[in-house]
The first five atom37 places (N, CA, C, CB, O) and aatype in JSON, in Angstrom:
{
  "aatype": [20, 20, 20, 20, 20, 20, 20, 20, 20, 20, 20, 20, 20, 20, 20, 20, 20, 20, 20, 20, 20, 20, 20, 20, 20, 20, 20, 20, 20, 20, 20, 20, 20, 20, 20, 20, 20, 20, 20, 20, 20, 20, 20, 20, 20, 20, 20, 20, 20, 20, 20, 20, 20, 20, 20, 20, 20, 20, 20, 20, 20, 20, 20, 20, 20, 20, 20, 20, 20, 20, 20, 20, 20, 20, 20, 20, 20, 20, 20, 20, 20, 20, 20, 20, 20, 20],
  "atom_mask": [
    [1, 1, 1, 1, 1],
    [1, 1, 1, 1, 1],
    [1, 1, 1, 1, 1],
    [1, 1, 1, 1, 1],
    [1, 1, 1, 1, 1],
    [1, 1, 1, 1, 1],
    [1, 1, 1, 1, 1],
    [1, 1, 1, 1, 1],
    [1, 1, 1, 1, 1],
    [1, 1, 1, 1, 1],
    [1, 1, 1, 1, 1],
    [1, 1, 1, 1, 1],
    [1, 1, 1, 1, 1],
    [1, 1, 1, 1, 1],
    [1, 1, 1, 1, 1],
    [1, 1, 1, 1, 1],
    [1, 1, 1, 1, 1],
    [1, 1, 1, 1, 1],
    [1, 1, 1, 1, 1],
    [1, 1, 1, 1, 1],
    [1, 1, 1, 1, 1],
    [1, 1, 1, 1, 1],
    [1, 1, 1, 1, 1],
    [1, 1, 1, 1, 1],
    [1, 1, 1, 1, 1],
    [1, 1, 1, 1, 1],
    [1, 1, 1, 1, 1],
    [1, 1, 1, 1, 1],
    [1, 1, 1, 1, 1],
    [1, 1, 1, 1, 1],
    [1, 1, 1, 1, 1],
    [1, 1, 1, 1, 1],
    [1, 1, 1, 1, 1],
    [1, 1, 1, 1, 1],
    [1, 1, 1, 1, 1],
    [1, 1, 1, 1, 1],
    [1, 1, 1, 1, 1],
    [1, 1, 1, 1, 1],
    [1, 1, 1, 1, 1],
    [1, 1, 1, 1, 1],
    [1, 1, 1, 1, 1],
    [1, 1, 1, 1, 1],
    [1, 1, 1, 1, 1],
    [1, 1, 1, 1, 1],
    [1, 1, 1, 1, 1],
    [1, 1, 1, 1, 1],
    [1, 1, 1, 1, 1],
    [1, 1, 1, 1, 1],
    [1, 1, 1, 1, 1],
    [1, 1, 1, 1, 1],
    [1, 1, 1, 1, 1],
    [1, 1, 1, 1, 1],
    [1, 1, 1, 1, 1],
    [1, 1, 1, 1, 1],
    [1, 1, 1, 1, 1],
    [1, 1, 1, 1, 1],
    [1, 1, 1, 1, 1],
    [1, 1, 1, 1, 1],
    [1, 1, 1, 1, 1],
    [1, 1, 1, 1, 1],
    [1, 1, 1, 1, 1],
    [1, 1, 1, 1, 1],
    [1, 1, 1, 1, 1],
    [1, 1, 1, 1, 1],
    [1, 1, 1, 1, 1],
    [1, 1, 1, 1, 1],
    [1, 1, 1, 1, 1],
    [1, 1, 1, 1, 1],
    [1, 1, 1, 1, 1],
    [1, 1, 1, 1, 1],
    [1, 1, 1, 1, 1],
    [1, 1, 1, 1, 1],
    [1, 1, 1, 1, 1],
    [1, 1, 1, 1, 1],
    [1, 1, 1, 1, 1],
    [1, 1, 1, 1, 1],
    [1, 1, 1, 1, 1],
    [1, 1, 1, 1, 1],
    [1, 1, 1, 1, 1],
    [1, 1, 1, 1, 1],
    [1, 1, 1, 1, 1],
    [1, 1, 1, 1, 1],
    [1, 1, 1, 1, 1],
    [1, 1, 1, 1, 1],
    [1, 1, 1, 1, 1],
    [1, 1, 1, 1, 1]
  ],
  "atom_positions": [
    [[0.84, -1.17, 0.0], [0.0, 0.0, 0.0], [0.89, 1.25, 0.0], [-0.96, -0.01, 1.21], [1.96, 1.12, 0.59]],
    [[0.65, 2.27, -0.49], [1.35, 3.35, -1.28], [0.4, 4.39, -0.17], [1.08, 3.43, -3.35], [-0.77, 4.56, -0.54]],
    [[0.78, 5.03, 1.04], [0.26, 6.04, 1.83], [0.72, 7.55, 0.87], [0.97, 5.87, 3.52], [1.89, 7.74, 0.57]],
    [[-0.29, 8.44, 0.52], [0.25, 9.62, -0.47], [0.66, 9.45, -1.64], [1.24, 10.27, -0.06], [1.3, 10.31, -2.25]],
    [[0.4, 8.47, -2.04], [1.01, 8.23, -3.91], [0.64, 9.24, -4.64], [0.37, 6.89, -4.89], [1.47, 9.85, -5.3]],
    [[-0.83, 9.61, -4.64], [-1.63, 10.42, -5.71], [-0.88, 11.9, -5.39], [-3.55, 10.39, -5.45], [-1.05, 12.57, -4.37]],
    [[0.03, 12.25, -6.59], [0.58, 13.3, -6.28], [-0.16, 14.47, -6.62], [1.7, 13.28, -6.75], [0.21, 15.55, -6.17]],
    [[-1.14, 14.39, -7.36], [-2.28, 15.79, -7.66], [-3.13, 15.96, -7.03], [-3.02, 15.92, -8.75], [-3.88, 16.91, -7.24]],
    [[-3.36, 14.77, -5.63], [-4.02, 15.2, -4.12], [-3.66, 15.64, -3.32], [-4.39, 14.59, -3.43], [-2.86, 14.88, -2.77]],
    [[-3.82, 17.15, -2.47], [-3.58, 17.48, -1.0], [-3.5, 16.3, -0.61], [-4.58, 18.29, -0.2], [-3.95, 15.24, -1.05]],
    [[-2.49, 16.74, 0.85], [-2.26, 16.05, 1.33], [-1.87, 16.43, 2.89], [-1.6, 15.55, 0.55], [-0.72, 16.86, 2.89]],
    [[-2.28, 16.43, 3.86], [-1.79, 17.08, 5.22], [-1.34, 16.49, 6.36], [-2.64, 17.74, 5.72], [-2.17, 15.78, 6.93]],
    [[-0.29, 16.58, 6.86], [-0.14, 15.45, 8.16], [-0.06, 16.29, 9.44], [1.37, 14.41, 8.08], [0.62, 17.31, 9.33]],
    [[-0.53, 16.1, 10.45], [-0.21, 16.58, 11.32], [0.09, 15.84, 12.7], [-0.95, 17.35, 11.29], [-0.52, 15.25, 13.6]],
    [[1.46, 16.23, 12.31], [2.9, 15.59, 13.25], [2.71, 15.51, 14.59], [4.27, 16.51, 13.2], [3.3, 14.66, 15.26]],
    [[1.75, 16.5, 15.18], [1.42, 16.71, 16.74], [0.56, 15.75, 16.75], [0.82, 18.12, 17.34], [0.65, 15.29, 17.89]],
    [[-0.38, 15.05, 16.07], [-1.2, 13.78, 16.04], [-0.46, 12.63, 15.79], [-2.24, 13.82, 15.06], [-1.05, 11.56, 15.72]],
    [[0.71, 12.7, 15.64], [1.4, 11.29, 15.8], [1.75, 10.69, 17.01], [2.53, 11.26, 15.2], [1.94, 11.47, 17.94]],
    [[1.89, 9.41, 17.25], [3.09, 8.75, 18.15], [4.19, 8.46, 17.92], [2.93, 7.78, 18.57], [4.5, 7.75, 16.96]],
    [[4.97, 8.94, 18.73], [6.84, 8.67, 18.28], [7.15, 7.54, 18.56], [8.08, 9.52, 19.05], [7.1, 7.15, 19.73]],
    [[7.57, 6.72, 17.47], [7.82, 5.53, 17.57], [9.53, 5.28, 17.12], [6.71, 4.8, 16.72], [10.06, 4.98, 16.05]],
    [[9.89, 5.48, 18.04], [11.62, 5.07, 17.81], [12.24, 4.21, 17.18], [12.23, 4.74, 18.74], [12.17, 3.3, 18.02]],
    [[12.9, 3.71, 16.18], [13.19, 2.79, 15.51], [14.6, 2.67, 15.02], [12.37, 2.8, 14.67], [15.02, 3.67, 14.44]],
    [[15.44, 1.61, 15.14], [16.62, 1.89, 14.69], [16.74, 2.77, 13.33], [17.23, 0.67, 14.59], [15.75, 2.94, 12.62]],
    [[17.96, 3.3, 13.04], [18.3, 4.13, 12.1], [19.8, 3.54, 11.63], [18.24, 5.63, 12.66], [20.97, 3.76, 11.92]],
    [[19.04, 2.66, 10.72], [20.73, 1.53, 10.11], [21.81, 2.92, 9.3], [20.08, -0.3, 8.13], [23.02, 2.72, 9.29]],
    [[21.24, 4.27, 8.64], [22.19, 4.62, 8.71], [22.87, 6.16, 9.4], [22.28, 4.35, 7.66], [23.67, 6.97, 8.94]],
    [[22.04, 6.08, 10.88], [22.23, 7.19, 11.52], [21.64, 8.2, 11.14], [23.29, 7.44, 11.6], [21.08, 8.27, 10.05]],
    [[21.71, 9.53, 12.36], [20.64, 10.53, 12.01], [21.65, 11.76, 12.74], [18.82, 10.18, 12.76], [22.21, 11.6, 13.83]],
    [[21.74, 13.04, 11.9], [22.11, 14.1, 12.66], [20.6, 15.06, 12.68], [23.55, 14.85, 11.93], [19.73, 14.86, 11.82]],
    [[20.47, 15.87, 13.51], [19.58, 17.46, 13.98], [20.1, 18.01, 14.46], [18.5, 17.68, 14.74], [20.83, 17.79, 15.43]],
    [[19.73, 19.33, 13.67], [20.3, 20.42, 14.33], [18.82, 21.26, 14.38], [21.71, 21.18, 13.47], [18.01, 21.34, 13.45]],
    [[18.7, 21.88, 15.82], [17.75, 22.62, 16.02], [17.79, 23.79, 15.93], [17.37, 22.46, 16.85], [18.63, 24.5, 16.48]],
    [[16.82, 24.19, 15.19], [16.89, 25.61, 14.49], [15.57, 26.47, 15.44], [16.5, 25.45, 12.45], [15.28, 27.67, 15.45]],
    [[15.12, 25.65, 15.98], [13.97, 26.94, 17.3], [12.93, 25.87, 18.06], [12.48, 28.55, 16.13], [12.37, 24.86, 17.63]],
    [[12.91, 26.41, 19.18], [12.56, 25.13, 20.48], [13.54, 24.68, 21.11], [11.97, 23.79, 20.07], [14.69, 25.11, 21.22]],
    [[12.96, 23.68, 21.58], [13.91, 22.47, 21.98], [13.82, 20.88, 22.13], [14.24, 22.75, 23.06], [12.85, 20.28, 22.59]],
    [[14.46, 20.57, 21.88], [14.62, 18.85, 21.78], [15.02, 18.19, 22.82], [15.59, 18.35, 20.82], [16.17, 18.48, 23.16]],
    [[14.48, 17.39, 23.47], [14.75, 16.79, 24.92], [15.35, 15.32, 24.5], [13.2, 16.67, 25.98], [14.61, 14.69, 23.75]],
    [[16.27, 14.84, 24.79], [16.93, 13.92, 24.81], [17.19, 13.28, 26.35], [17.98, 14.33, 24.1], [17.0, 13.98, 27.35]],
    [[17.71, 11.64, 26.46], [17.59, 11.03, 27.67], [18.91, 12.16, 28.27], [17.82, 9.1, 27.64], [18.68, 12.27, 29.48]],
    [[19.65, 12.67, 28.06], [21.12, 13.14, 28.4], [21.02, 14.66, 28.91], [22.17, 13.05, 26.98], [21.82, 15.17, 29.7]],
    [[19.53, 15.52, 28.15], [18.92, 16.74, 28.55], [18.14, 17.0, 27.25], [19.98, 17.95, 29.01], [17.57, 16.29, 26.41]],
    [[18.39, 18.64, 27.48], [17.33, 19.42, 26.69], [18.65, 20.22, 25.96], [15.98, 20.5, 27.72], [19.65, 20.63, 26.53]],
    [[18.25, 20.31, 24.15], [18.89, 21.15, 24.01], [18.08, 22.65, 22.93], [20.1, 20.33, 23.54], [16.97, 22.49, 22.43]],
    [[18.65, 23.64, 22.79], [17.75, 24.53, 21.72], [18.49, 25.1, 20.77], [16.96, 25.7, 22.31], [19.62, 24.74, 20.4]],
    [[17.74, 26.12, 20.32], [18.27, 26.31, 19.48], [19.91, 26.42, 18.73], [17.71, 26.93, 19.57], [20.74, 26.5, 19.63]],
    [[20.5, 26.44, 17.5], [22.18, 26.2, 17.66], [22.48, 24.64, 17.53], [22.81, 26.75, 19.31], [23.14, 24.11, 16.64]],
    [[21.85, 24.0, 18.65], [22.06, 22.35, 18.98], [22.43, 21.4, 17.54], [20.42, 21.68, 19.72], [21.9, 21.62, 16.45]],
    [[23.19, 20.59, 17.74], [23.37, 19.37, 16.6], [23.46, 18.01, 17.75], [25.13, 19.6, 15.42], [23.76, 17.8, 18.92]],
    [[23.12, 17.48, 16.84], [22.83, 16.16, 17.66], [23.17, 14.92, 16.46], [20.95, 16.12, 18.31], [22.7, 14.87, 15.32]],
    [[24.05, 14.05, 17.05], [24.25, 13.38, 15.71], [23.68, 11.43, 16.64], [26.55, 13.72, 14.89], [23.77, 11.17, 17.84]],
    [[23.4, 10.93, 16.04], [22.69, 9.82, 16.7], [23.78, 8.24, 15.75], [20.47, 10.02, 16.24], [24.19, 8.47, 14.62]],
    [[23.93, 7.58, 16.05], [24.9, 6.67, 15.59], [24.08, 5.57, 14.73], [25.74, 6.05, 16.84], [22.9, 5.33, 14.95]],
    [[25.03, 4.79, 13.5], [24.27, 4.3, 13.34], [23.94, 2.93, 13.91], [24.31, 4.48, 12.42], [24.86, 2.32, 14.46]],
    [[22.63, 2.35, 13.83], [21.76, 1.28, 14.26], [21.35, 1.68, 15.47], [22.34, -0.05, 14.3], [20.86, 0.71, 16.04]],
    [[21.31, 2.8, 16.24], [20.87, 3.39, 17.31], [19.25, 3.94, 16.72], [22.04, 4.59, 17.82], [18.85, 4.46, 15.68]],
    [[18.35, 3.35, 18.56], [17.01, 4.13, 17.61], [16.88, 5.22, 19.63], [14.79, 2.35, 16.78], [16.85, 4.86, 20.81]],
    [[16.85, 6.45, 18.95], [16.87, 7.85, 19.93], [15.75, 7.78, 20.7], [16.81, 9.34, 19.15], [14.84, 7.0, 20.43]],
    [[15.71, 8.49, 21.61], [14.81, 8.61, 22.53], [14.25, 9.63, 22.57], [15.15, 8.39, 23.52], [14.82, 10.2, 23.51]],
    [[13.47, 10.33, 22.17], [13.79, 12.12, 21.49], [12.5, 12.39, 22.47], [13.55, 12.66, 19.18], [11.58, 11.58, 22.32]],
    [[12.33, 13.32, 23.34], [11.22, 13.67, 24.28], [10.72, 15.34, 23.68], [11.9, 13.63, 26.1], [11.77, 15.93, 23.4]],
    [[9.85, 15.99, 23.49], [9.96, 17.17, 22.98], [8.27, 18.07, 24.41], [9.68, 16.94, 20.7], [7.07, 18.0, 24.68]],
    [[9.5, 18.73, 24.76], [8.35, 19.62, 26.09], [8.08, 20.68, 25.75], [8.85, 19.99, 27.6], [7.15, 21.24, 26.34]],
    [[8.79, 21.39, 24.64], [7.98, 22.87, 24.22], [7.68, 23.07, 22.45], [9.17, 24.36, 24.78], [7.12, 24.0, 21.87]],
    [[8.27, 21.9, 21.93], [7.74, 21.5, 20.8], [9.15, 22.52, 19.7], [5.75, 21.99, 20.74], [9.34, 23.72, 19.86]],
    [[9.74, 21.86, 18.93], [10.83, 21.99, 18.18], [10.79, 22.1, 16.8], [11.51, 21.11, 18.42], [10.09, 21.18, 16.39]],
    [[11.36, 23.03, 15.54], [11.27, 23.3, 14.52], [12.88, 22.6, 14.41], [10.78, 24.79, 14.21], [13.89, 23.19, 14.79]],
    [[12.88, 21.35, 13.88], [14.42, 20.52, 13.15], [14.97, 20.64, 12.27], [14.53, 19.42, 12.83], [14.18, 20.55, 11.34]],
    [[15.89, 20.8, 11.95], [16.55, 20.03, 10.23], [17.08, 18.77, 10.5], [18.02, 20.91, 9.36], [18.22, 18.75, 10.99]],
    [[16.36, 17.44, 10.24], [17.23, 16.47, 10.13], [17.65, 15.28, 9.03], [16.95, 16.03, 11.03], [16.69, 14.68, 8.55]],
    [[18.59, 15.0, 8.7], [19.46, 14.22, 7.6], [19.48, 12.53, 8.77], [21.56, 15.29, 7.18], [19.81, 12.09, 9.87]],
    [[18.96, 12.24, 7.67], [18.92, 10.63, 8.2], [19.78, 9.7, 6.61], [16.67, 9.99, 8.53], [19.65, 10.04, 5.43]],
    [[20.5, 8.68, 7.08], [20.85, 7.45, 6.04], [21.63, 7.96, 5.93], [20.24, 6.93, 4.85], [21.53, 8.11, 4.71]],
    [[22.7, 8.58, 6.24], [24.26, 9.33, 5.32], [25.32, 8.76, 6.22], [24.48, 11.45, 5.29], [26.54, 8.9, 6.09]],
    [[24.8, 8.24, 6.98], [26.83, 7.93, 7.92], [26.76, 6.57, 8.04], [27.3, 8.68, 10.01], [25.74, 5.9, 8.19]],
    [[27.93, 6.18, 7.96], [28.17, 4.99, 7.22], [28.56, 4.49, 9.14], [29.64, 5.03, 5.55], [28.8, 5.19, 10.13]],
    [[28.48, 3.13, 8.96], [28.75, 1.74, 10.05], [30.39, 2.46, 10.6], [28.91, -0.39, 8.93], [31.01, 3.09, 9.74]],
    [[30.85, 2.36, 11.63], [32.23, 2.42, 11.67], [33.18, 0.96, 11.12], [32.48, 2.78, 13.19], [32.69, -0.16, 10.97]],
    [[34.55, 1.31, 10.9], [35.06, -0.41, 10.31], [35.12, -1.21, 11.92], [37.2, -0.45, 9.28], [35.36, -0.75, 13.03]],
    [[34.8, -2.53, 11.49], [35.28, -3.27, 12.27], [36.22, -3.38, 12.8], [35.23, -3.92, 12.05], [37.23, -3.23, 12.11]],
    [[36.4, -3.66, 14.23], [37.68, -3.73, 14.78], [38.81, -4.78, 14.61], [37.46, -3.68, 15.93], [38.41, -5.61, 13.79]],
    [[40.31, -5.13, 15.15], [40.79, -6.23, 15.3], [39.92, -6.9, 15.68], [41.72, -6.31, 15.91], [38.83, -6.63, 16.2]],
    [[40.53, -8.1, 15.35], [39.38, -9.72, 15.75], [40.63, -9.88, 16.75], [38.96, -11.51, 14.16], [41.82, -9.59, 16.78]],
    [[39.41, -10.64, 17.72], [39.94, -10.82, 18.77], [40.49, -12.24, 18.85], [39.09, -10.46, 19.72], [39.75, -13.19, 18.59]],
    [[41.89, -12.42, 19.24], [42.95, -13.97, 18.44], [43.1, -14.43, 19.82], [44.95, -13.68, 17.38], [43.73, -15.47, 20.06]]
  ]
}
């Protein structure tokens, strides 16, 4: 099923009617907050903030005064594997 396919239909979501459902991010996620703030398990941060999240990590993102983001998800690659352990 194709949610929004019909591209010559409106279409509206509204994000404050969602549930945040955390999910790994196989290839990581940076935000940087551009107004509000973003609550994370570690604190709160606002505006200025970057936040880069690792990959296969899924965030815990809490939001108490409600946040305007830029965020880039899928761009950072796995780190290399380490020595094997002999």
């Amino acid at each position: 099923m194709k949610i929004n396919a019909d591209l010559t239909a409106p279409v509206t979501v509204r994000s404050d009617e969602l549930p945040w459902v955390p999910s790994p991010l196989p290839g990581g996620e940076e935000i940087f907050v551009l107004e509000g703030a973003l609550g994370r398990a570690d604190g709160e941060y606002g505006p200025g903030s970057w936040s880069r999240t690792p990959v296969g990590s899924a965030p815990a993102l809490v939001g108490t005064t409600g946040a305007r983001l830029f965020v880039k998800r899928g761009h950072l690659h796995a780190p290399p594997p380490g020595p094997s352990a002999q």
